[in-house]
C-alpha positions in Angstrom: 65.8 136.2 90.8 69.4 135.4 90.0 71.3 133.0 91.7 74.9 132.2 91.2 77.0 129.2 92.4 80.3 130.6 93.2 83.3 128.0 92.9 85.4 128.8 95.1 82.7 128.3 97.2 81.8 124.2 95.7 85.3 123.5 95.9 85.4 124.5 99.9 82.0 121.9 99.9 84.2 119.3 98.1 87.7 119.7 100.3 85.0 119.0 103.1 83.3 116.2 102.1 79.8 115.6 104.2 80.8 118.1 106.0 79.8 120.6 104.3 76.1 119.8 102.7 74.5 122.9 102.9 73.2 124.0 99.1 71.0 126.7 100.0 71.4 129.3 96.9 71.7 133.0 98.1 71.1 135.4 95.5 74.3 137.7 95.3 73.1 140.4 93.0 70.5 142.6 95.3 67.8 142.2 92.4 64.9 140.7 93.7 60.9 141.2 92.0 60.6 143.9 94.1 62.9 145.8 92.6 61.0 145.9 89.6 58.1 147.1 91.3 60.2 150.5 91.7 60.0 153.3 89.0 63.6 152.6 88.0 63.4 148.5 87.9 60.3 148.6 86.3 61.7 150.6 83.4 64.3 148.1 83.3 62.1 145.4 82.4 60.5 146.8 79.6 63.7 147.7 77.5 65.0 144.4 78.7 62.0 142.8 77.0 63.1 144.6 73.3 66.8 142.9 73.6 65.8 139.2 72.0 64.3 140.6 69.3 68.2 141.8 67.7 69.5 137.7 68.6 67.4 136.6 65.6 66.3 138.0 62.5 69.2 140.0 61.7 71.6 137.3 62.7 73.1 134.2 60.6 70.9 132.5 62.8 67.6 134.0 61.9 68.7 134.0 57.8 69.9 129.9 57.9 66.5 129.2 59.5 64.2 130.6 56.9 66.7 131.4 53.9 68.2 128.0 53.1 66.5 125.7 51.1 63.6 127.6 49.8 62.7 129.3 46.7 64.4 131.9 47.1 68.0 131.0 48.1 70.0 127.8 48.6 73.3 127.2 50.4 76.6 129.0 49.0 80.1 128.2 48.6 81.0 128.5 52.3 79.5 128.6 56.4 78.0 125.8 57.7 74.7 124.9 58.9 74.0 123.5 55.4 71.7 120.7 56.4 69.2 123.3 56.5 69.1 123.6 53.0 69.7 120.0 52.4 67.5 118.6 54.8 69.3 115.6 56.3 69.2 113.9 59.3 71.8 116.6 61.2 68.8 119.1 61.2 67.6 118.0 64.6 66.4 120.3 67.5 69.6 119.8 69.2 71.3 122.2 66.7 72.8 124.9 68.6 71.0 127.7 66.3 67.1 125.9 67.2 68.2 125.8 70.9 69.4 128.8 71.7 66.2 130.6 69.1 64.1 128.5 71.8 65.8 130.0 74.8 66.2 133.6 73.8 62.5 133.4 72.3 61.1 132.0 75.9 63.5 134.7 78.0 61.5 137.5 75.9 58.3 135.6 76.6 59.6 135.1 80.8 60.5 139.0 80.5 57.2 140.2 79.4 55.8 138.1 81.6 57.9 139.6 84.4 56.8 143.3 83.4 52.7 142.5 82.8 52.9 140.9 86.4 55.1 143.8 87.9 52.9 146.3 86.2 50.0 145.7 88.3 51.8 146.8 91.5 54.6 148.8 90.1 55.0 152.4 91.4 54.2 154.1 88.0 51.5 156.5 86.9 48.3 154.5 85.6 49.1 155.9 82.1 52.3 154.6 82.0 51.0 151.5 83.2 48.8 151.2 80.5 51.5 152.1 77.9 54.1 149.5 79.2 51.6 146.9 79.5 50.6 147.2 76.1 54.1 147.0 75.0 54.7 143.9 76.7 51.7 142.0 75.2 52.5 143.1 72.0 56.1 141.6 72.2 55.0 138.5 73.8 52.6 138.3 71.2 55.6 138.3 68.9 57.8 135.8 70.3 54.7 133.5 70.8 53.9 133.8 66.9 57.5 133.5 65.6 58.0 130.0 68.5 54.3 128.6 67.7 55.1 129.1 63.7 58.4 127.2 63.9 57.2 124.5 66.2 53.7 123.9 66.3 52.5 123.0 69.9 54.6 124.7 72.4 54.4 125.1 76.0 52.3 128.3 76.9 53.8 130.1 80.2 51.7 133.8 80.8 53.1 134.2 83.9 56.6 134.5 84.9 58.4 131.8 85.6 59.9 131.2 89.8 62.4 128.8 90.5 63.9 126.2 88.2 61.1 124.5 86.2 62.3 120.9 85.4 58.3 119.9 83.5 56.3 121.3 80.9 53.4 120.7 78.7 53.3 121.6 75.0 50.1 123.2 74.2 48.2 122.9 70.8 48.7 125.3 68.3 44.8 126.4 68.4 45.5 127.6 72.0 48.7 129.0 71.5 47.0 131.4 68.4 44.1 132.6 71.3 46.6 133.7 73.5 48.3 135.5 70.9 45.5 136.9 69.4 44.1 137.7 72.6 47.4 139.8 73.6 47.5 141.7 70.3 43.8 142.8 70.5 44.7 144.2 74.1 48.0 145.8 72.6 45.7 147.3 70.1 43.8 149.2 72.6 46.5 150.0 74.9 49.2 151.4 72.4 49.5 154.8 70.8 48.8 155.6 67.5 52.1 156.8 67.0 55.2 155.8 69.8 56.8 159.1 71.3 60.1 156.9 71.2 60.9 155.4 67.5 61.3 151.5 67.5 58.7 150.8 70.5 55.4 149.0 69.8 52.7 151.0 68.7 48.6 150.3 67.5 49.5 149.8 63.8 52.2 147.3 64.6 49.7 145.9 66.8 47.5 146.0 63.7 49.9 144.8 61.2 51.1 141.9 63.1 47.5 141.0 63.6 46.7 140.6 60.0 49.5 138.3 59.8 48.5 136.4 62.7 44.8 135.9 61.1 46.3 135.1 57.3 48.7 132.1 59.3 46.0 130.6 61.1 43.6 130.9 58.5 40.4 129.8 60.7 37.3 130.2 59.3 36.2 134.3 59.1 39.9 135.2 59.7 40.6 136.1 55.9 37.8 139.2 57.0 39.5 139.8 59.8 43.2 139.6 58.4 41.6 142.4 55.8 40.1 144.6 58.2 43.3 144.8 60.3 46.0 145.3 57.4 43.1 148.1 55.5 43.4 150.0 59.6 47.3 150.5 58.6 47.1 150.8 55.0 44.0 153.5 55.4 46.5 155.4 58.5 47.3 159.1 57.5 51.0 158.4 59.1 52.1 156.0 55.9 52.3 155.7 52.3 53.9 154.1 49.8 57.4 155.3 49.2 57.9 156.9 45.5 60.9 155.1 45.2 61.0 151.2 45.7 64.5 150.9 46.5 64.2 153.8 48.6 63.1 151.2 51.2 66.9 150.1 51.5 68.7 153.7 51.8 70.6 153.1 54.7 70.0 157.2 55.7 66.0 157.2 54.8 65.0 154.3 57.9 62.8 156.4 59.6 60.1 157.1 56.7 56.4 156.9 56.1 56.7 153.3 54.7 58.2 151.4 57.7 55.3 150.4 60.2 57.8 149.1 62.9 61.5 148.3 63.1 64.4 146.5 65.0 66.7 149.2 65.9 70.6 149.3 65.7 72.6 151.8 66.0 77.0 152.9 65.1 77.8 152.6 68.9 79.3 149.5 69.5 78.3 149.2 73.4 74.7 149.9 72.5 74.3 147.8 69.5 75.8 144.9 71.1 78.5 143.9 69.4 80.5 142.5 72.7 77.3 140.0 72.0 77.2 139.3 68.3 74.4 141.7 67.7 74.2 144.6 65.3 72.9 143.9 61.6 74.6 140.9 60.1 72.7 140.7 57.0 74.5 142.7 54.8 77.8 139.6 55.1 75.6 136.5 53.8 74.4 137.2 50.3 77.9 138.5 48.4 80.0 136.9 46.0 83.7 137.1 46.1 84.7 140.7 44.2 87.9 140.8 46.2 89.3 138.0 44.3 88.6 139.6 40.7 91.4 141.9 38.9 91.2 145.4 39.1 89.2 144.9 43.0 90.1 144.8 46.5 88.2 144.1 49.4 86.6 147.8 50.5 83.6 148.8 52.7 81.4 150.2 50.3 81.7 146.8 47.9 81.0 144.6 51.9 82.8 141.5 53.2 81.4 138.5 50.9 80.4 135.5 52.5 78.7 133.2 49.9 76.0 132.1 52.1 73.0 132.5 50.1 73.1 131.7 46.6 70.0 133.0 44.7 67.6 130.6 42.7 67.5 130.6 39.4 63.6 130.4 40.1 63.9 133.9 42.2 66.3 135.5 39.5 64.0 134.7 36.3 61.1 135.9 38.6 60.9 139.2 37.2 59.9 140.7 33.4 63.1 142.9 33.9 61.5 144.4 30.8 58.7 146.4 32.6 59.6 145.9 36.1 62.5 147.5 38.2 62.8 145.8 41.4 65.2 143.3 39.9 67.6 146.4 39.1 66.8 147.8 42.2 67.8 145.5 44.5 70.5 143.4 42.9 73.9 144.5 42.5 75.7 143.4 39.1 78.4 145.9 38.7 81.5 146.5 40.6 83.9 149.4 39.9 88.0 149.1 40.2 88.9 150.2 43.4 92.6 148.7 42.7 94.8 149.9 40.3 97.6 147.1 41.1 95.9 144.6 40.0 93.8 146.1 36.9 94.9 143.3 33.7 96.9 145.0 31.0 96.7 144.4 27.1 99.3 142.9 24.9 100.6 146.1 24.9 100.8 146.8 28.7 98.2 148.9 28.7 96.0 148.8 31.6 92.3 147.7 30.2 90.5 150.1 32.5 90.9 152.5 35.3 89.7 153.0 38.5 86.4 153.7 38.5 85.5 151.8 35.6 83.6 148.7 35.5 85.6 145.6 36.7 82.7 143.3 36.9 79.5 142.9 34.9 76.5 140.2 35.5 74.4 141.2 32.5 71.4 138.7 33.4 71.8 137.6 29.9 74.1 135.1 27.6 76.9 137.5 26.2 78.1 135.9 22.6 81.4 135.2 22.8 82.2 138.2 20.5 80.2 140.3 22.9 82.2 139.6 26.0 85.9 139.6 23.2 84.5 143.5 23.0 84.9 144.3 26.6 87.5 145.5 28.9 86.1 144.0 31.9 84.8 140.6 33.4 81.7 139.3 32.2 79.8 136.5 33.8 76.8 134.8 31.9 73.6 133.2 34.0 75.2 129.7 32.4 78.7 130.4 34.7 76.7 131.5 37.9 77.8 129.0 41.0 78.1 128.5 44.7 80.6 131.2 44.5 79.7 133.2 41.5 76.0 135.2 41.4 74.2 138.7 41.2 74.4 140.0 44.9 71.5 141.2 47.0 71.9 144.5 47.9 69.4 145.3 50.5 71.7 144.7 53.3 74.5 146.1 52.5 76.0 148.8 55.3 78.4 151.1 54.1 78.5 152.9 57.2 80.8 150.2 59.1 84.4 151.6 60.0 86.6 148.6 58.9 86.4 146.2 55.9 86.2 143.5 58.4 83.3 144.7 60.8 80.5 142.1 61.0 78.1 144.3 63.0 76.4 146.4 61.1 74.2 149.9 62.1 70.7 149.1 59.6 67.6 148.6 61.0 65.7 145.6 60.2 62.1 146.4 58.9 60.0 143.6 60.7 56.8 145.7 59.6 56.5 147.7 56.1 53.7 148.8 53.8 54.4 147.3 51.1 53.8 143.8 52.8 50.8 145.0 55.0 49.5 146.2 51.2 49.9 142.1 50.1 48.8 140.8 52.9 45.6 142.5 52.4 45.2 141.7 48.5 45.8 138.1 49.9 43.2 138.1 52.3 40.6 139.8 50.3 41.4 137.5 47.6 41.5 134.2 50.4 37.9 135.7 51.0 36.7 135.8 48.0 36.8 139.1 46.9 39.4 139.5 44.1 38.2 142.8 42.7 38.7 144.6 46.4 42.2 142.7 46.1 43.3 144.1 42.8 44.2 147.8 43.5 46.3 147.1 46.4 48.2 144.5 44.4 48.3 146.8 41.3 49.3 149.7 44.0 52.4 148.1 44.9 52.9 147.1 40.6 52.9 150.4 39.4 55.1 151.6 42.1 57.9 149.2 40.6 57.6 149.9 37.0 60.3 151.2 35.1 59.3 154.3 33.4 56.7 154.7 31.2 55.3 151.0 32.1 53.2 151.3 34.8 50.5 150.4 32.1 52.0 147.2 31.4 52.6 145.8 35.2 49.0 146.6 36.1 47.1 142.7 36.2 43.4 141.8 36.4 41.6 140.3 39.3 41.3 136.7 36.5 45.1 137.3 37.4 44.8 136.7 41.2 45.3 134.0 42.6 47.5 132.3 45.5 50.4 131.1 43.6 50.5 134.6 41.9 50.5 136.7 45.3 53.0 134.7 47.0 55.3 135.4 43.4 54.4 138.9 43.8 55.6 138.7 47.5 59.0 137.4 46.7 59.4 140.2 43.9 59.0 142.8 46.4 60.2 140.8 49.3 63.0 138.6 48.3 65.6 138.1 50.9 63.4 139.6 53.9 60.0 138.4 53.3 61.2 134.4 54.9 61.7 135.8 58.0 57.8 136.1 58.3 55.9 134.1 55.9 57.5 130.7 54.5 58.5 130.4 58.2 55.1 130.6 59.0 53.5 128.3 57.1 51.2 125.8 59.3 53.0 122.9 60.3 49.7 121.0 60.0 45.9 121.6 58.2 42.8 119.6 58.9 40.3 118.6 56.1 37.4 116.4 57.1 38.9 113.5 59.3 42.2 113.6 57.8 45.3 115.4 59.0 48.0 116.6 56.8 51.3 117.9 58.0 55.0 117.6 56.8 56.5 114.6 59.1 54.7 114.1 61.9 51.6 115.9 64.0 54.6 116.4 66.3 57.6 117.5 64.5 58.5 119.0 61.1 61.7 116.9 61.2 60.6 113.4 63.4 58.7 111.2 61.0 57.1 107.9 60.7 58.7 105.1 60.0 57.6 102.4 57.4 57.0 99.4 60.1 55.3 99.9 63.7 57.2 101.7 66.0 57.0 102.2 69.7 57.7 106.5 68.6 54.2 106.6 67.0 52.2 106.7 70.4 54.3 109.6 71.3 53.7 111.5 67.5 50.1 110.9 67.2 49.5 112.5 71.1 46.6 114.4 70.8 45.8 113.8 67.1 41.8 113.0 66.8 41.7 112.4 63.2 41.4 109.4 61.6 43.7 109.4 59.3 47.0 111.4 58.9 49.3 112.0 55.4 52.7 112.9 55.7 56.2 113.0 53.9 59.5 113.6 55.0 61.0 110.5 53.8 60.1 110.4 50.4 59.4 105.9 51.4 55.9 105.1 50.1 53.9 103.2 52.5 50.2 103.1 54.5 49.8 101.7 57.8 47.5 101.4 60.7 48.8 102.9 63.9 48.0 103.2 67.5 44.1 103.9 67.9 43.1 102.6 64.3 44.3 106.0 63.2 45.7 105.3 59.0 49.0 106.3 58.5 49.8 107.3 54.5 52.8 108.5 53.1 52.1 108.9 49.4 55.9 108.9 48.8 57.7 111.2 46.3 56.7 112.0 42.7 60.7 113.5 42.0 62.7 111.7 44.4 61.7 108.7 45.8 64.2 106.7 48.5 63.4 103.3 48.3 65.1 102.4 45.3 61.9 102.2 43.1 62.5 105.5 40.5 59.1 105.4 39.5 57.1 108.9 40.8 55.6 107.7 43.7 51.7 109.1 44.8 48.7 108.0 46.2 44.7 108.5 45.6 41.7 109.4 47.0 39.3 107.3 46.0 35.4 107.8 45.7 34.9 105.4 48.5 37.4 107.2 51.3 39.8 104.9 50.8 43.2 105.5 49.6 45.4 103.7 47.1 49.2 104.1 46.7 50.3 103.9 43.1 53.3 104.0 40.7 54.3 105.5 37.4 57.0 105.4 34.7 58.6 109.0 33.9 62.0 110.3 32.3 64.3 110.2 35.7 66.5 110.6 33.7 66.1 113.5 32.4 64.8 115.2 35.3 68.4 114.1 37.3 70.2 115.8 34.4 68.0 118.9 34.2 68.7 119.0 38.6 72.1 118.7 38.2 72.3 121.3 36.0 70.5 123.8 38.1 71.0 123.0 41.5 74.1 120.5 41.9 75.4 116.4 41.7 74.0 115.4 45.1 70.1 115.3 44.4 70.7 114.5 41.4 72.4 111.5 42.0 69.4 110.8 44.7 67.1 110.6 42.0 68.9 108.5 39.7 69.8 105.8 42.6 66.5 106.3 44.2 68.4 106.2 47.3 69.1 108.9 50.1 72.8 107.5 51.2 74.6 108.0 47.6 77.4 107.2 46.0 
């Protein structure tokens, strides 16, 4: 129910002092929950449910909270919100992006809350009823994963919420995953093979989503299960495996027999929600700035380049670019003059190009000096790439937008696609032990990608399978889209024997433990029954006992340890149980240099001071 304090109204109140004391709130806008009980309010509710999906993964927000500071990318020349890629002490959950995820995330979990509860009532046919319902567990499925995944234990609401709620209770992650699980399974049933409207849940997102759900949990028996789900999609008559790879990004080829399930957006501005900030962002964060180069202006085919995401040098060298054509696919490294004006001219006046020709090259190699003397056009080695200065990914781009400077864009984001339900399914075979089963789906997706006449040469063994290998394998067919679901999702804690591993805390990714008793450790060991917990965060190397004789070890860090001690810092287990923090000598100084060189002065200057605060 909505209720709105008017102020006209609470200044009258004021101007009459005791007077006037009466706060009764009187909802002003006729909706009540009966109204979505009706045909017409109950319809309402279920496409009101969709609407947080599109503030999230398509936004800034949803790319700076999985993007920065991974393998992958790390922060560009300009934006802010660069303390998530640095990791400092601003990344706190009072940042506006984590608040208003959490809120968004919990009014899509309140709404299909609101439509499973209306549904049983409601004056629909018993086959829509079905339908919808299935819909709405499916998407609160969804938010629960992406919420439980970022934060560990969360409060759990399955019914919608009346009145203001001033008190919660954050329940464990194990409870959290039964409730999610328990809603997909349901959604499985409930949903259509196939949706009769494009971009609403149907069984094989149901399916898909499951799979993921079992590989992030990762219980025992869920590797068989994560495998039987994914094989129910990748066995479904209604997809296949694009010829193409890059055909995957053709902005007019979204609707295809590769994508499973997708966030829709659309060229009207009043539906895509641009009045709101929605629509496709994507396609602004990952350029580089062409407009500045000669012979270039700013256009819309060429985007409008923020330099938000830098790629890695780890994620650029990923690829044998000899055999395998995803790298070509879906980097851009040529621009074409699009301004005659400013093309440079010769000693002679003679304009060194046209337009048309190439402007702007990123081989992926060293050019010799005499190489780049030879041509017309700018030439930037790997050695000169920067914050500002890298091959762009191209997967976003939207050249459908009607102005150079239009930030909403009209492509749909592909939450669920083959090619991931395909690894997904060679992981969990190979999780389970069964890497032969694994190998064709991994060398399905291999072959696919290989330049011409080398699908021989990109096919690998199942002696080639392993974890490390599938997550690389991941990145080359998922780079740039693929941290929206997986590196995201990484468990925030694991249990082996008595002990408990996690990043910083049992409570928080971010709050740690500090190196002395503290009266913060009762509230970050609540609920933890192991007996000993090993953490990180702030690279200081100590062991403790805390509250309830439960150890406390942080081994420290082996590359960049804070407490002025250079020295790789560790700890062992020991044959008797025990553990034993140690020491050793390595060449810091050559590791600073070699940091500096690839990812910039400020951790580099961290590990040759062995101090966070750095001068």
């Amino acid at each position: 129910m909505t209720r709105i304090l008017l102020a006209p109204l609470a200044a009258a109140c004021l101007a009459g002092a005791a007077g006037c004391v009466n706060l009764t709130e009187v909802p002003i806008t006729g909706i009540t929950s009966a109204y979505y009980k009706t045909p017409q309010g109950f319809e309402a509710a279920v496409n009101a449910m969709y609407t947080p999906l599109r503030t999230h993964w398509a936004l800034e927000r949803g790319a700076t909270m999985t993007v920065f500071g991974t393998d992958e990318f790390q922060k560009g020349a300009d934006g802010s919100y660069k303390f998530f890629n640095d990791y400092t002490a601003q990344l706190t959950g009072d940042v506006d992006m984590i608040q208003n995820f959490w809120r968004d995330f919990y009014l899509g979990v309140n709404t299909t809350n609101t439509v499973i509860d209306a549904a049983t009532t409601a004056d629909i046919p018993d086959a829509l009823r079905t339908l919808r319902t299935g819909e709405a567990r499916f998407l609160r499925a969804l938010y629960y994963f992406t919420l439980v995944r970022t934060f560990g234990d969360i409060p759990l609401n399955l019914k919608p919420t009346a009145g203001v709620v001033t008190a919660t209770t954050r329940e464990p992650v194990a409870k959290v995953y039964d409730a999610i699980i328990a809603d997909l399974l349901a959604a499985e049933t409930a949903l259509p093979d196939k949706a009769a409207q494009y971009g609403r849940a149907d069984k094989p997102a149901a399916q898909h989503l499951l799979a993921e759900v079992y590989l992030t949990r990762a219980a025992p028996g869920d590797m068989a299960l994560a495998a039987a789900k994914a094989l129910a999609v990748v066995t479904n008559p209604r997809f296949k495996l694009l010829k193409n790879y890059k055909d995957n990004y053709d902005i007019n080829n979204e609707v295809n027999t590769e994508t499973i399930w997708a966030i829709q957006n659309t060229t009207d501005p009043l539906t895509n929600g641009e009045a709101n900030g929605y629509g496709n962002k994507l396609h602004l964060y990952f350029g580089y700035p062409y407009d500045l180069e000669p012979g270039m202006v700013r256009d819309i085919a060429n985007d409008r380049p923020f330099r938000r995401f830098r790629p890695t040098v780890w994620l650029l060298n990923l690829w044998d670019r000899s055999i395998d054509g995803r790298y070509d696919a879906i980097f851009k490294v040529v621009w074409y003059a699009n301004n005659a004006a400013s093309i440079p001219k010769d000693a002679n006046g003679t304009p060194k190009f046209t337009v048309g020709d190439t402007a702007v090259y990123f081989p992926g190699r060293e050019y010799t000096a005499a190489e780049k003397a030879a041509t017309r056009y700018k030439v930037y080695n790997p050695s000169e790439y920067g914050d500002a200065i890298f091959p762009v990914l191209n997967k976003f781009l939207d050249p459908t937008r009607t102005s150079t400077n239009q930030e909403s864009g009209q492509r749909d984001l592909a939450l669920m696609r083959l090619d991931n339900t395909y690894l997904m399914l060679a992981e969990a075979l190979m999780r389970d032990g069964k890497p032969d089963e694994a190998l064709q789906y991994v060398n399905a997706i291999r072959t696919r990608a290989a330049k011409p006449g080398m699908e021989a040469a990109m096919m690998v063994t199942a002696a080639d399978l392993n974890i490390d290998f599938i997550l690389d394998e991941r990145s080359r067919e998922l780079a740039g889209e693929d941290l929206c679901r997986r590196m995201a999702g990484l468990p925030e804690t694991t249990t082996h024997g008595t002990t408990l591993y996690c990043h910083a805390s049992p409570l928080s990714d971010m709050d740690g433990f500090y190196a002395e008793a503290h009266e913060s450790d009762v509230e970050r060991l609540m609920g933890v029954e192991a007996e000993r917990v090993v953490f990180g965060h702030t690279h200081l190397q100590f062991a403790r006992t805390g509250p309830g004789g439960i150890e406390l070890v942080n081994p420290g860090s082996v590359g960049i340890p804070l407490d002025g001690d250079r020295r790789a810092a560790y700890a062992v287990l020991l044959d008797d149980g025990s553990i034993e923090l140690r020491r050793a000598e390595y060449d810091w100084q050559a590791s600073a240099d070699a940091v500096r060189e690839k990812i910039g002065e400020l951790p580099a200057k961290r590990i040759e001071q062995a101090r966070f605060d750095v001068s």
